[in-house]
Every structure is written in structure tokens, then in C-alpha cells.
Backbone as a printed PyTorch tensor [residue, N CA C, xyz], in Angstrom:
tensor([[[ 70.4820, 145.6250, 111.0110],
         [ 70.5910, 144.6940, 112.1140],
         [ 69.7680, 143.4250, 111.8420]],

        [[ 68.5360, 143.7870, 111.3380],
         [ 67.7590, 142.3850, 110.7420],
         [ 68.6500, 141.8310, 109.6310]],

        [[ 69.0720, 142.2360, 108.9320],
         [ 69.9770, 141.8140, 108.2720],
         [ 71.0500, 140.3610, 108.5320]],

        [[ 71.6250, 141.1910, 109.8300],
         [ 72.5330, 140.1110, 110.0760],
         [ 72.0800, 139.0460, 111.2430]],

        [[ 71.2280, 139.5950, 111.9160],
         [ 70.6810, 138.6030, 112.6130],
         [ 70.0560, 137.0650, 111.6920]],

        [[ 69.5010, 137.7430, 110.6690],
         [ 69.1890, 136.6660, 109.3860],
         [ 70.2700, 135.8650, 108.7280]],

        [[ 71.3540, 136.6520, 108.8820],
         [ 72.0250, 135.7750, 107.8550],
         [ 72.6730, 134.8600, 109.0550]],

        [[ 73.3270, 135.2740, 110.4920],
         [ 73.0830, 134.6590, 111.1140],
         [ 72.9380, 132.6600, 112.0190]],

        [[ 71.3430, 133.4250, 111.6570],
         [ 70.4260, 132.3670, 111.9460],
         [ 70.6920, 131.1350, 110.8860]],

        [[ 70.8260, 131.7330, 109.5010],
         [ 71.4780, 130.7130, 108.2860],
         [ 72.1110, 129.9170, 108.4160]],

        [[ 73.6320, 130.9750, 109.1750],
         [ 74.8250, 130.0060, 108.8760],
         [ 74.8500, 129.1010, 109.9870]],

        [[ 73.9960, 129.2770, 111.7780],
         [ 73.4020, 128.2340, 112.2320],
         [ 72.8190, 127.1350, 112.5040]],

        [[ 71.7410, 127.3820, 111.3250],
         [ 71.1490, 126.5730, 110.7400],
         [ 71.9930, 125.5580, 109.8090]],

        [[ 73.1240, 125.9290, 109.0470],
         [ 73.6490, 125.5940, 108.1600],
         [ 74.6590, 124.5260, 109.2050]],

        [[ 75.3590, 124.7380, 110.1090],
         [ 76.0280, 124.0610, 110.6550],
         [ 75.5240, 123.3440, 111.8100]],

        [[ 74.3410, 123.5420, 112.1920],
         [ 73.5620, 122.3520, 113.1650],
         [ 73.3990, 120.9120, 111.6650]],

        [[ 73.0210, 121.5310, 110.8230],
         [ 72.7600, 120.3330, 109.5060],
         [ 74.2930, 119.4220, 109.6610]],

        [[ 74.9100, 120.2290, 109.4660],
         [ 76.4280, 119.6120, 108.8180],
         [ 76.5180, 118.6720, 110.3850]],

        [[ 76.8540, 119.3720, 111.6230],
         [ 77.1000, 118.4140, 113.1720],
         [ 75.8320, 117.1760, 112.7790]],

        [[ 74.4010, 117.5050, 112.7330],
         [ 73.5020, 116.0820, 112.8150],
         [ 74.1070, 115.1620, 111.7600]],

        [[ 74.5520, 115.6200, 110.5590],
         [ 75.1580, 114.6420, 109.2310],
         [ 76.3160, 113.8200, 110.1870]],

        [[ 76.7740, 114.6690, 110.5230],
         [ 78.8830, 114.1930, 110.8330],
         [ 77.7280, 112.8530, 112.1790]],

        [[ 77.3960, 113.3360, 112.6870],
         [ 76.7300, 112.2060, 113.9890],
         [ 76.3600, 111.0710, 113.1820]],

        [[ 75.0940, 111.4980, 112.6260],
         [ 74.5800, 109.7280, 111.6510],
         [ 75.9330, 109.3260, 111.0260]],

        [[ 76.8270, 110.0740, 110.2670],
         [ 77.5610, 109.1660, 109.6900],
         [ 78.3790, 108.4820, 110.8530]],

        [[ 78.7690, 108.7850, 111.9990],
         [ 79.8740, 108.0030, 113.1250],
         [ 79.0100, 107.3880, 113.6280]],

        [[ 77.5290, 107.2650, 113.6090],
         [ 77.1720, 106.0190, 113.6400],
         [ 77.4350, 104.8510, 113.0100]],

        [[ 76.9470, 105.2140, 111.4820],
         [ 77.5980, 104.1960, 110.7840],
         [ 79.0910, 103.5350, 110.9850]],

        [[ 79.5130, 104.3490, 111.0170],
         [ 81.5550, 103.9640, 110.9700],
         [ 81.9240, 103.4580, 111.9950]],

        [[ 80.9030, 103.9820, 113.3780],
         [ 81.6250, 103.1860, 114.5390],
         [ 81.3140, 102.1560, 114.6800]],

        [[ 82.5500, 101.4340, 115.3410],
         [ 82.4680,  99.5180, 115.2230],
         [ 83.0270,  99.2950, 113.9560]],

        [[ 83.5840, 100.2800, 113.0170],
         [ 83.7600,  99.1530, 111.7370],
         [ 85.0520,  98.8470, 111.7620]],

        [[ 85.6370,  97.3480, 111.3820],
         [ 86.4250,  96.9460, 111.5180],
         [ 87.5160,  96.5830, 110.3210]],

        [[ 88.7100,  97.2310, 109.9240],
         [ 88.9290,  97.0920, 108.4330],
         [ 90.6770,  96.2440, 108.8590]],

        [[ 90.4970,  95.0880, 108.4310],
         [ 91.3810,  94.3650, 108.2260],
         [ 92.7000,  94.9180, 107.1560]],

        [[ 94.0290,  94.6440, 107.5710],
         [ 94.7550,  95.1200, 106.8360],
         [ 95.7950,  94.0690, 106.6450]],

        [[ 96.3740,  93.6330, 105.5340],
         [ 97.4470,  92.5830, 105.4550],
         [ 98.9900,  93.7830, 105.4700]],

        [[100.2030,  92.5130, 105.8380],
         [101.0480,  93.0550, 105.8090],
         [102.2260,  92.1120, 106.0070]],

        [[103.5400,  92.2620, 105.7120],
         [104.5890,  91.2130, 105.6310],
         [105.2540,  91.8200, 107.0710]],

        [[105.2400,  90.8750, 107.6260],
         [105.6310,  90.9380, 108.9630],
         [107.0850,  89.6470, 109.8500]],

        [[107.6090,  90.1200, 110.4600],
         [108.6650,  89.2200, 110.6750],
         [107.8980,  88.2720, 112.0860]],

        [[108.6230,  87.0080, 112.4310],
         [108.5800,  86.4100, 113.5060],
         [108.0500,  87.3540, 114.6130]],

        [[108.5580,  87.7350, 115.0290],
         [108.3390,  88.4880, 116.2170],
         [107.1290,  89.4060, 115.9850]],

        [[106.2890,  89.5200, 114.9350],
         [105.3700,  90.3640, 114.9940],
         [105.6840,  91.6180, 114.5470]],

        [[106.6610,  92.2590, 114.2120],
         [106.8330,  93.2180, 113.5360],
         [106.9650,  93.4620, 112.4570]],

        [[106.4880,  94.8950, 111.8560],
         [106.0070,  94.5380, 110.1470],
         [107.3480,  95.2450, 109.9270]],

        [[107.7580,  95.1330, 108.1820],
         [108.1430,  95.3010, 107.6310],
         [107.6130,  96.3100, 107.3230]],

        [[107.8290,  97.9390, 107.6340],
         [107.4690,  98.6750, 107.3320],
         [106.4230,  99.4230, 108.1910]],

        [[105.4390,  99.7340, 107.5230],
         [103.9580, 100.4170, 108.6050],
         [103.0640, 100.6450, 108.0430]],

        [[101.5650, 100.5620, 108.6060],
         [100.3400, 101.1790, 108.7900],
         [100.0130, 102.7210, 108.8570]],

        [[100.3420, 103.4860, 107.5780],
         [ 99.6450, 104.6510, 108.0980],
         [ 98.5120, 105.0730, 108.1580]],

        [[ 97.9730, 106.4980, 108.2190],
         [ 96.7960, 106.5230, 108.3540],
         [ 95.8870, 106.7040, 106.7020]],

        [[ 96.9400, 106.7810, 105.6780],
         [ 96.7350, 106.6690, 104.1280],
         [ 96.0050, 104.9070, 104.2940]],

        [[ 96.9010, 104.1850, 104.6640],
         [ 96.5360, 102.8310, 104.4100],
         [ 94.6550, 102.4520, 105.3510]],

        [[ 95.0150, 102.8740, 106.1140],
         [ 93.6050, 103.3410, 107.0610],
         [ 91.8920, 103.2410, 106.5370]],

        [[ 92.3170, 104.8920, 105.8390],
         [ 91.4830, 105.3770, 104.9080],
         [ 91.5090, 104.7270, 104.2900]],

        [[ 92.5300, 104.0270, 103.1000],
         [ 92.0760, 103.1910, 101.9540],
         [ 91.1620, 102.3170, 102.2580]],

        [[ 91.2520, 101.5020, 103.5830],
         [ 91.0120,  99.9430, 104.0880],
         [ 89.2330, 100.7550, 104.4350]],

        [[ 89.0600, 101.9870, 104.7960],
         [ 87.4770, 102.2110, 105.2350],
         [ 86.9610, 102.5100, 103.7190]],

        [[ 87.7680, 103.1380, 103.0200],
         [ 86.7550, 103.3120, 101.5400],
         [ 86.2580, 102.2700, 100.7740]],

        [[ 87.3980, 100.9290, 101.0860],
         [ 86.9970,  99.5280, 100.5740],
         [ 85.7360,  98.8840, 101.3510]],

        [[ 85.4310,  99.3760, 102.3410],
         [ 84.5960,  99.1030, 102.9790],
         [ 83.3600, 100.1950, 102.6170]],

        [[ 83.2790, 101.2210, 101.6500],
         [ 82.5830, 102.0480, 101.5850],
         [ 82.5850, 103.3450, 102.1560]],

        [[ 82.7450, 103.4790, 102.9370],
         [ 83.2640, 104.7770, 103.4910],
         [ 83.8890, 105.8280, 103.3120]],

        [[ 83.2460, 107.2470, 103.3230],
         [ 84.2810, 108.2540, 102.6350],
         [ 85.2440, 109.4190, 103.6320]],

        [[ 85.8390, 108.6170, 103.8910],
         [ 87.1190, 109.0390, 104.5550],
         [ 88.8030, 109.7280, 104.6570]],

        [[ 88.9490, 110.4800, 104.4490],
         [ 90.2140, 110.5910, 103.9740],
         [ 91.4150, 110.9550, 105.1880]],

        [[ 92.9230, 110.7110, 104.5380],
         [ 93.4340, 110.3540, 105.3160],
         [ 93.9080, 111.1860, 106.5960]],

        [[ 93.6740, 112.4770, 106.5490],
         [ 93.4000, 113.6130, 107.4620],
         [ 92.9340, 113.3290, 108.1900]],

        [[ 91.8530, 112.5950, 108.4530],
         [ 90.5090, 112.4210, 109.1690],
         [ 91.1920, 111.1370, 110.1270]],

        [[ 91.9310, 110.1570, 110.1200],
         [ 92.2480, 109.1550, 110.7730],
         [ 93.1120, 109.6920, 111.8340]],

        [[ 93.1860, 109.3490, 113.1080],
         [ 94.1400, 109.6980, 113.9650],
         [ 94.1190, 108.6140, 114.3330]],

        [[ 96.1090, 109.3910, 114.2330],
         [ 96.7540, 108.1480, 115.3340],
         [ 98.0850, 108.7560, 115.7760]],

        [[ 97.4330, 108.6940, 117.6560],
         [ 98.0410, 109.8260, 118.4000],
         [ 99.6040, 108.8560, 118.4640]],

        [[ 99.7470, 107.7420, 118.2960],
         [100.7840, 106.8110, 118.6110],
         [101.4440, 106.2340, 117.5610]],

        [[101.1940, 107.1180, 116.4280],
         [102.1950, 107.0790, 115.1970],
         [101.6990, 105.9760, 114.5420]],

        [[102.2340, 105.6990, 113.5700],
         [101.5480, 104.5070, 112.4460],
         [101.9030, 103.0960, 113.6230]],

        [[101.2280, 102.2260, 112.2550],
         [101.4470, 100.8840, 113.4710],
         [102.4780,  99.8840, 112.8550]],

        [[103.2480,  99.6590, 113.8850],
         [103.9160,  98.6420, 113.6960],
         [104.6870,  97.4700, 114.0630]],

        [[103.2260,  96.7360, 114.4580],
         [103.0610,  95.5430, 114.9850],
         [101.8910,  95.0900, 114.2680]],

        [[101.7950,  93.8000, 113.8010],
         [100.2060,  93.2960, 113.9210],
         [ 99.3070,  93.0760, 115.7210]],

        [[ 98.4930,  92.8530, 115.1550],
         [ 97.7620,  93.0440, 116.2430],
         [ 96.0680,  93.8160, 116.2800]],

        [[ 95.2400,  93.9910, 117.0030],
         [ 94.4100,  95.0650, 117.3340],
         [ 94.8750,  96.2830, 117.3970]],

        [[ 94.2750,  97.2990, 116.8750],
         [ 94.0600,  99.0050, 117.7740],
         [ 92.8460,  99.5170, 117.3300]],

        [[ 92.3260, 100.4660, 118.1980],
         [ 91.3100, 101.5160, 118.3580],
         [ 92.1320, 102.4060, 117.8300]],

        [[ 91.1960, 103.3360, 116.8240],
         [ 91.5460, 104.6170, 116.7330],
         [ 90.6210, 105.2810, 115.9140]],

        [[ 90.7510, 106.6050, 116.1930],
         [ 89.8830, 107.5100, 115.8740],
         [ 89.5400, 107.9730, 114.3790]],

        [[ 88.0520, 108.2680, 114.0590],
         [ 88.2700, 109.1920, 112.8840],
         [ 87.6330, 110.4590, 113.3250]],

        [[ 88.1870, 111.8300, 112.6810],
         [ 87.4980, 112.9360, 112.9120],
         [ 86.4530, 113.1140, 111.6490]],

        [[ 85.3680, 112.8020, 112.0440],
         [ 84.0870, 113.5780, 111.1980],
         [ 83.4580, 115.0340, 111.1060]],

        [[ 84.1100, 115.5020, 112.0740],
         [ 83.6850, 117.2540, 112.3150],
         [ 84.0300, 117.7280, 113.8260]],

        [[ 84.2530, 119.2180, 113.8990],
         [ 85.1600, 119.1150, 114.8770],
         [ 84.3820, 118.4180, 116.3380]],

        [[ 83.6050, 118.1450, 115.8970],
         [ 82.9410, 117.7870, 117.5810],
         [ 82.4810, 116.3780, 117.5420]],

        [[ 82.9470, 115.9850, 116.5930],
         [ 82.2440, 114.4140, 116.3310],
         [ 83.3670, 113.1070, 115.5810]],

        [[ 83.6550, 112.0890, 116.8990],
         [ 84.9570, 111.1120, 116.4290],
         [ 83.7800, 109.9410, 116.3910]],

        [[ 84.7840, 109.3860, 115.7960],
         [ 83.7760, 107.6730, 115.4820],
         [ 85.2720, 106.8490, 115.6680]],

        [[ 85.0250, 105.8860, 116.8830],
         [ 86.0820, 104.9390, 116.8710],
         [ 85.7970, 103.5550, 115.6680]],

        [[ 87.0370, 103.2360, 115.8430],
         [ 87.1350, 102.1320, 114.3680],
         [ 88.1780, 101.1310, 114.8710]],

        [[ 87.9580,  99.7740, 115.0210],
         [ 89.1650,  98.8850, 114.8610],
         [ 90.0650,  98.5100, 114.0450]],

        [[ 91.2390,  98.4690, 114.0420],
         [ 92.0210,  98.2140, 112.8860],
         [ 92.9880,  97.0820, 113.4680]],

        [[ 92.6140,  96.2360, 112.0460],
         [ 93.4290,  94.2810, 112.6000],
         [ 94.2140,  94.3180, 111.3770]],

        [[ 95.8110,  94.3890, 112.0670],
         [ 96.9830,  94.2260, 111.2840],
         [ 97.1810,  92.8420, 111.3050]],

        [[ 97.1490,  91.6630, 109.9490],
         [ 97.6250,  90.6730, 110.2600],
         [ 98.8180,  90.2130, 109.4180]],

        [[ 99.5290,  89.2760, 109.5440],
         [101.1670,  89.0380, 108.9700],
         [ 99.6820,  88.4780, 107.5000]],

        [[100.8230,  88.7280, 106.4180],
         [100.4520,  88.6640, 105.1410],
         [100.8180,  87.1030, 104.5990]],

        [[ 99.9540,  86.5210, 104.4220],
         [ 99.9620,  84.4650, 104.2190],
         [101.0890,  84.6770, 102.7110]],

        [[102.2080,  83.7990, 102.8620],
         [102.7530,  83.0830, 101.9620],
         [101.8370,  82.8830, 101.0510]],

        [[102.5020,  83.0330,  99.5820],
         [101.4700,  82.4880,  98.4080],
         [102.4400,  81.9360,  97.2890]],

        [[102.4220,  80.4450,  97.3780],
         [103.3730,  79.8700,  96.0110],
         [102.6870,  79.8850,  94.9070]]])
């Protein structure tokens, strides 16, 4: 019984560590804002979409180690430029919101 009460206490210990990590890091991440280009028509609609692959890429360029699992987006990829909020999951009890700015992609002769 000491036994398992010990081991236990470990794997407790072991996952209060991992929740305080997942927290400091959604400190860091929240507020960060990762710009994304994209070819977009008149009306604001892209050619194509924003998934949450493109997401992740746009936070790792920013440093961040994120992958694309971790991005939610309850409202499907994006496709419009514009602003959105959306989530990353860092652990199950810990989201860090993030802005993401879709803008039409500048002509280049």
C-alpha cells in the first residue's frame, strides 16, 4: 500500500509540473499575433484557406512550439481576411488565445 501511495504521489507531482509549464507557456503565447498573407479576391475572400497547419507554421516563425493539433478552430479554417481569436490547446486544462490577421497578399512585379 506504501507502495502505491508513493508512486502515486509521483505521478502527481509529475503532472502538477507539466499544468504549471503548459500555464507559463500560455502566458507567453497569449496576445501573440501572427500575421498571415494570402491571395484574396475583391470582396475579401481568399482563394483558398487558413488552416490550422498554416496557424502553427505562422506561431513557430514567431518561435513558438506549437503544432497543428493544438490550434482550434471551432468555425473551420478561415476564409476571409480579416481578424480572428482563436485558441491554442497547451494541456488539457490550459488554452492561450492568439490573434490571427489574414491579409490579401500585395502584387509583386
Amino acid at each position: 500500500m506504501k507502495e502505491f501511495e508513493a508512486k502515486r504521489a509521483e505521478l502527481e507531482g509529475a503532472a502538477a509540473e507539466k499544468l504549471a509549464a503548459a500555464q507559463a507557456y500560455a502566458e507567453r503565447l497569449g496576445g501573440a499575433v501572427v500575421r498571415i498573407e494570402r491571395k484574396a479576391g475583391v470582396d475579401g475572400r481568399l482563394f483558398g484557406s487558413v488552416s490550422n497547419f498554416d496557424v502553427a507554421d505562422g506561431l513557430r516563425a514567431l518561435g513558438f512550439a506549437v503544432e497543428k493539433s493544438d490550434v482550434r478552430m471551432p468555425a473551420g479554417p478561415l476564409k476571409m481576411i480579416g481578424e480572428s481569436q482563436l485558441e491554442v490547446s497547451l494541456h488539457s486544462d490550459v488554452l492561450a488565445t492568439i490573434t490571427v490577421t489574414v491579409v490579401a497578399e500585395q502584387f509583386k512585379l
